[in-house]
N, C-alpha and C positions, 0 to 999 in steps of 0.2 A: 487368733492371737491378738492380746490386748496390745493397743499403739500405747507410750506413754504420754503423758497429759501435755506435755508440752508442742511433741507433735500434731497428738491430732489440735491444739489451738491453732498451731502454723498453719496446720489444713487449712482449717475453716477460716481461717484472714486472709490466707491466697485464692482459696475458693471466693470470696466475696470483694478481694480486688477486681479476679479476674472479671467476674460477671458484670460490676460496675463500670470496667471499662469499655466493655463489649456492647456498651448501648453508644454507637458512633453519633457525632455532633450534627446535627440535620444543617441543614444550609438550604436557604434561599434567597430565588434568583429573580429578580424583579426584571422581565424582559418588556422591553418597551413595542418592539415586534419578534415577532415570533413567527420563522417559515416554517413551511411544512412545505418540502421542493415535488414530496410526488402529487399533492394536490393542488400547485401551482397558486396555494394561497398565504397571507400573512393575517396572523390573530394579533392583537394590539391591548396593552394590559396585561401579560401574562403569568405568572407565577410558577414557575419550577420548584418543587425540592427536593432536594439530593440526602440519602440517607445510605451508606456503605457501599459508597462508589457506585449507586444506582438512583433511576430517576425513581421517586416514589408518587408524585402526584405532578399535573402537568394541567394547569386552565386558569380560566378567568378570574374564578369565584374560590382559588384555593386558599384557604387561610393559613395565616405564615405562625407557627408554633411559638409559643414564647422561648427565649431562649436561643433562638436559632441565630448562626450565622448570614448576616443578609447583604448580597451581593445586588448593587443596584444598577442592572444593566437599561435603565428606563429612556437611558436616550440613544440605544445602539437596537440595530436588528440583531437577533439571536436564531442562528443555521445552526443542523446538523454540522460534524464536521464533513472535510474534502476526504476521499480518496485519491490514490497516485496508483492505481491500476497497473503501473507496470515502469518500476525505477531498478535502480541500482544502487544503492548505498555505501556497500563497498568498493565504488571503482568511483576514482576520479581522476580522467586524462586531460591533458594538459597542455596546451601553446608551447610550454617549457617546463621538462625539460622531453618531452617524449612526440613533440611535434603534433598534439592530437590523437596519437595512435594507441588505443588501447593496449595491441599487444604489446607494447613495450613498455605499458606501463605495470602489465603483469608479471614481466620481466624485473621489473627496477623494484619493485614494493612487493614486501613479504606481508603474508597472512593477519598477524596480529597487530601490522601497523595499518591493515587495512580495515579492520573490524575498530579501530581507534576512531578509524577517520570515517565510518558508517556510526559511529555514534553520533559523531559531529554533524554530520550530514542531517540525519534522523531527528535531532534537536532541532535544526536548522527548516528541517521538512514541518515538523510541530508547529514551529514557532510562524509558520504564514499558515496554519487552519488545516492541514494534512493531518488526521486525526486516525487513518489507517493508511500502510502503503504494501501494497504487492510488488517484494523487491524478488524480483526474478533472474535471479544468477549474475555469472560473473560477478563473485564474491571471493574469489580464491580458494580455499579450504575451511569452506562453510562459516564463514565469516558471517555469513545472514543468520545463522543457525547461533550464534553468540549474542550478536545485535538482538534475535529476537526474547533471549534467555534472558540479557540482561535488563533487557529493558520489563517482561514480565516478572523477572524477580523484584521490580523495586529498585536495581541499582543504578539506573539509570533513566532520564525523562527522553520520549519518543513516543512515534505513531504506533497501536497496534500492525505488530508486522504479520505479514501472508509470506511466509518465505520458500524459494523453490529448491534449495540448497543449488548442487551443481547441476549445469544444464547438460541433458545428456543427449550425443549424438551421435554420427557416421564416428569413424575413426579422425582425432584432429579437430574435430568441432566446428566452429565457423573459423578456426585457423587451418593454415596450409604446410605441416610441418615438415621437416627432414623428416628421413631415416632415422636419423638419432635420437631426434626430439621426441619422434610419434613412438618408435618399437621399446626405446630406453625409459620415456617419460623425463627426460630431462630438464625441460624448460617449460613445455603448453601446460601440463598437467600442474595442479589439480583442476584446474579453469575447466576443461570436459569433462564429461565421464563419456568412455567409449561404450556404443552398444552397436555391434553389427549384426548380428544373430540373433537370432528370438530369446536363447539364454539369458544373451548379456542383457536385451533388454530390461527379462523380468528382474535379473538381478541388480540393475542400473536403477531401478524404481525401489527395487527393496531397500539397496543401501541410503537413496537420500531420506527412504521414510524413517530409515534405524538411524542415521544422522539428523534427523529435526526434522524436515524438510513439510511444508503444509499444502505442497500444492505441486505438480510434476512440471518441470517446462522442458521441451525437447527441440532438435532442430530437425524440421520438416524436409526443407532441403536443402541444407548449409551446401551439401556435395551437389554434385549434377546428380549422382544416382537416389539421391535421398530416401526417405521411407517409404513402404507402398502401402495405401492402404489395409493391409495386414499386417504390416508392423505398428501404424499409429493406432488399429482398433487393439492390438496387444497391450499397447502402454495405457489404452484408456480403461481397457480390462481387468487391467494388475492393477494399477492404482486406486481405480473404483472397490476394489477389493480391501483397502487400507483404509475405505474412505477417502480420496483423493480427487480433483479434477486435472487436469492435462491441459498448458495454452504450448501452441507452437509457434516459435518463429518460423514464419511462411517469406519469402519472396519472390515469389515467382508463381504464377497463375495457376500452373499445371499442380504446384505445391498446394498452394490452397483447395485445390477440386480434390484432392486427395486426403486434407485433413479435414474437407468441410466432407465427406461422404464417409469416412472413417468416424468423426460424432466429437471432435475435440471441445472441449468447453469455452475456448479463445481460442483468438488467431491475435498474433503481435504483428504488428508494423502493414504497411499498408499496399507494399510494393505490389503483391501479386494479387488486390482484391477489386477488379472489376465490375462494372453493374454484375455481369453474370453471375459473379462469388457471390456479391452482398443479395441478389433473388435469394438465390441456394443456403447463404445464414439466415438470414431471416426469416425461414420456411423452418429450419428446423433450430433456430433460436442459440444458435451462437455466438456470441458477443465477442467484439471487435476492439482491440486495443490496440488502435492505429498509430497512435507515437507521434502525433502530426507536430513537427517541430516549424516554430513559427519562423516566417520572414526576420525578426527582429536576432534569431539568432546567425542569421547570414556571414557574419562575421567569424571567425575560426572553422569556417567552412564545413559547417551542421545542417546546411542547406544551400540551395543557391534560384534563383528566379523561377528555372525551369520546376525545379524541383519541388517548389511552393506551391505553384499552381496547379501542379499535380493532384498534390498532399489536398487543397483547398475542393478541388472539385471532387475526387475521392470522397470525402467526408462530406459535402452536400451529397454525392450521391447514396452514398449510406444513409443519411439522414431522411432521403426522401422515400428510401426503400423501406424502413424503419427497421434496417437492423439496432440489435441489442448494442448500446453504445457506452464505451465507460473511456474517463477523461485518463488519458495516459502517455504519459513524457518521453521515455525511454533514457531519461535526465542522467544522463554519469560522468560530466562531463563539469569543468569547469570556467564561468563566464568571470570575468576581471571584475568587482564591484558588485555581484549578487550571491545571494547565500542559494544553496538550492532549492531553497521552497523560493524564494522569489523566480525563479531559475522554472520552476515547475510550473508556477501560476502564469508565465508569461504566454504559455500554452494557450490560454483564452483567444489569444490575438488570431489564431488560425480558425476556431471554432466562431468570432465572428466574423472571420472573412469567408464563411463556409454561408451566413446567412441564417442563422441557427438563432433561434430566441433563447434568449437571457434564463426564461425557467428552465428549457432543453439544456443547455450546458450544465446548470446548478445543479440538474437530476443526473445527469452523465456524472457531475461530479462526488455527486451524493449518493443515491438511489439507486444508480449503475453500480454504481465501484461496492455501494454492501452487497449487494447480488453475487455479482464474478467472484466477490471475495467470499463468498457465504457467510457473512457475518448477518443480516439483516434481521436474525429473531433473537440476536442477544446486542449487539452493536451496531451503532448508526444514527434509525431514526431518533427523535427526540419524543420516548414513550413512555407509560411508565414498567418498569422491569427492567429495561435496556441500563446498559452500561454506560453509564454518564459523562457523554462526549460531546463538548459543544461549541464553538466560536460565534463570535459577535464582531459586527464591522460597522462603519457611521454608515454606509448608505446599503440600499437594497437593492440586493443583485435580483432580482425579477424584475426588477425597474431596467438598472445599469449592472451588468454582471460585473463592470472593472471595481464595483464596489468591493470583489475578494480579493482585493492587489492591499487590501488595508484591516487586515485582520487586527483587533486592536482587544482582545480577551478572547485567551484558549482555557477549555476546562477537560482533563482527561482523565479519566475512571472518577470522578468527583473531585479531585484534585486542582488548583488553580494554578497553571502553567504560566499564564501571560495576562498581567492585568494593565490596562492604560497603555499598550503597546508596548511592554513593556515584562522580557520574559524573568518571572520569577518563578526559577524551577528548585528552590531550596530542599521542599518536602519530597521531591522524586529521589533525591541521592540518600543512598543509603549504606553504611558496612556488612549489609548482608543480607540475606533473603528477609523477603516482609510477607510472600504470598507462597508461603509453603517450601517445602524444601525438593519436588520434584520437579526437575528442570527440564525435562523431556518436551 
């Protein structure tokens, strides 16, 4: 059928809008140093550039295209970005008015006013050099699974997110509910998902993967009777089966021997990880996201003397056993006078009282966290292919690691977040999808 002439004209002008637009603006990034945290080196002169949100050439000798947008980062160090290995974006408890207490803060805040304030968070996480975050539950009703839509649609600026949807466990979760609470669902829920039987589990895995969910986290032994080794090698079975890996919160020794022999891909927090545990991960290469909350949060009672010292030798002794190490806050929490990434980077303080060198921490917080998170063949390092993520700070954290407390330029998918310390996040907000219309 013949078109008439005026259409197919309109063709062929939108056919040759479209394609003319479709050649994106290159950008380049004049880095004065340039780390590279898993080879514990910095390159000096370097040249980046960016061409549709991806790195296209990355050296000494690269020549900068006429035309191009040029970014002169010649008198800052230029890092990969951080990962946050294991936050919470959507929960933030408080001095006032919930005394500290999480549960009641999932009491007082509904769903959608919590996925508001994981946006604010997750800007806030960006804007101190968190350029991925593995937010693992405790999001309400998959609050993390919006945070991560929105932010991959374009409508909003944030860390690539790893999210767990809800954490699923014994009946009650790491809560202690009534009769009411627990058989009716009145109050704890959605915060769990209940799994006591092999059923529930595989179905407790199927629903958070049909709900978003990019990664499984479960409770090891929130109860006294917790999972037994064949319950946790089920959840690592089913999930593996979606594609999926499985961390647990573990506290308690016996916990940990049962989800380090069961094959989990992480272990969160640190309570139950003895030399003996960290032998037994580090033989079969499970990485450890210990949550080591520093001394300096002492203050609203996130830790206390004893409890530091613990956290401190804990993590020298993993470090000397060389288990798999990735930097992670367990951050949901809010401190008077910091944003949550400042909030997250304060973390440092325990890793150097643990005695840990400057490039070690950098890789925990680089290197480590694209691993656990399985990004590291599309996002992370600074290569060319990868997904163009990168921050810049005045001094060199393999020098002085407190050099990451001064994030002063963020760039995310080729995008400029934060320039001169200073967040300009205009080009992230958008009225409606920019990267495809499936939200899944």
């Amino acid at each position: 059928m013949r078109r008439p002439a005026f259409i197919a004209v309109a063709a062929l002008v939108l056919a040759a809008t479209t394609n003319s637009s479709s050649f994106a603006q290159v950008t380049a990034i004049k880095a004065g140093r340039l780390i590279d945290p898993e080879a514990g080196t910095v390159a000096t002169n370097q040249v980046i550039l960016v061409e549709k949100g991806k790195f296209t050439a990355v050296g000494g000798n690269v020549a900068i295209p006429q035309g191009a947008t040029v970014i002169d980062l010649s008198q800052l160090t230029v890092s990969p970005g951080f990962v946050d290995a294991h936050n919470h974006l959507a929960l933030t408890y408080k001095v006032e008015p919930e005394r500290n207490s999480y549960y009641v803060t999932t009491i007082l805040e509904s769903t959608p006013l919590r996925a508001i304030q994981a946006v604010s968070n997750g800007i806030q996480m960006l804007a101190a050099g968190f350029t991925i975050v593995r937010d693992m539950g405790n999001n309400g009703n998959y609050a993390d699974v919006a945070l991560r839509q929105a932010i991959e649609q374009g409508w909003v600026p944030g860390p690539t997110i790893i999210n767990s949807g809800i954490i699923i466990g014994g009946m009650g979760g790491q809560f202690w509910p009534t009769p009411e609470m627990a058989r009716d669902h009145k109050i704890v829920y959605p915060e769990y998902l209940d799994a006591d039987t092999h059923d529930e589990i595989i179905k407790a895995v199927r629903q958070n993967a049909l709900f978003g969910a990019r990664v499984i986290k479960i409770c090891v032994d929130c109860k006294p009777w917790g999972y037994t080794v064949e319950d946790i090698a089920l959840f690592v079975s089913e999930a593996a089966r979606i594609g999926m890996k499985v961390e647990g919160h573990v506290q308690t020794v016996d916990g940990a021997r049962r989800a380090i022999e069961a094959g989990l891909w992480s272990i969160a927090h640190d309570n139950g990880l003895t030399d003996e545990m960290h032998k037994l991960m580090a033989k079969k290469g499970i990485w450890r996201a210990g949550t080591e909350t520093p001394i300096t949060l002492l203050e609203g009672n996130h830790t206390n003397p004893a409890r530091y010292a613990k956290t401190v030798a804990g993590l020298k002794n993993a470090y000397e056993n060389k288990v798999n190490l990735t930097f992670s806050t367990d951050a949901d929490y809010y401190v008077p006078g910091k944003t949550r990434g400042e909030v997250a980077i304060d973390f440092i303080e325990t890793w150097k009282a643990a005695g840990i060198p400057p490039v070690d921490i950098l890789r925990a917080m680089t290197i480590g966290g694209y691993r656990v998170s399985e990004t590291e063949n599309k996002r992370g390092p600074i290569k060319v292919g990868m997904a163009a993520d990168l921050v810049a700070m005045t001094g060199n954290p393999l020098e002085k690691i407190d050099a990451v407390r001064d994030v002063r330029f963020v760039l995310k998918d080729g995008a400029v977040f934060k320039a001169n310390g200073v967040m300009t996040p205009a080009a992230f907000f958008h009225g409606g999808p920019v990267n495809g219309a499936n939200i899944r």
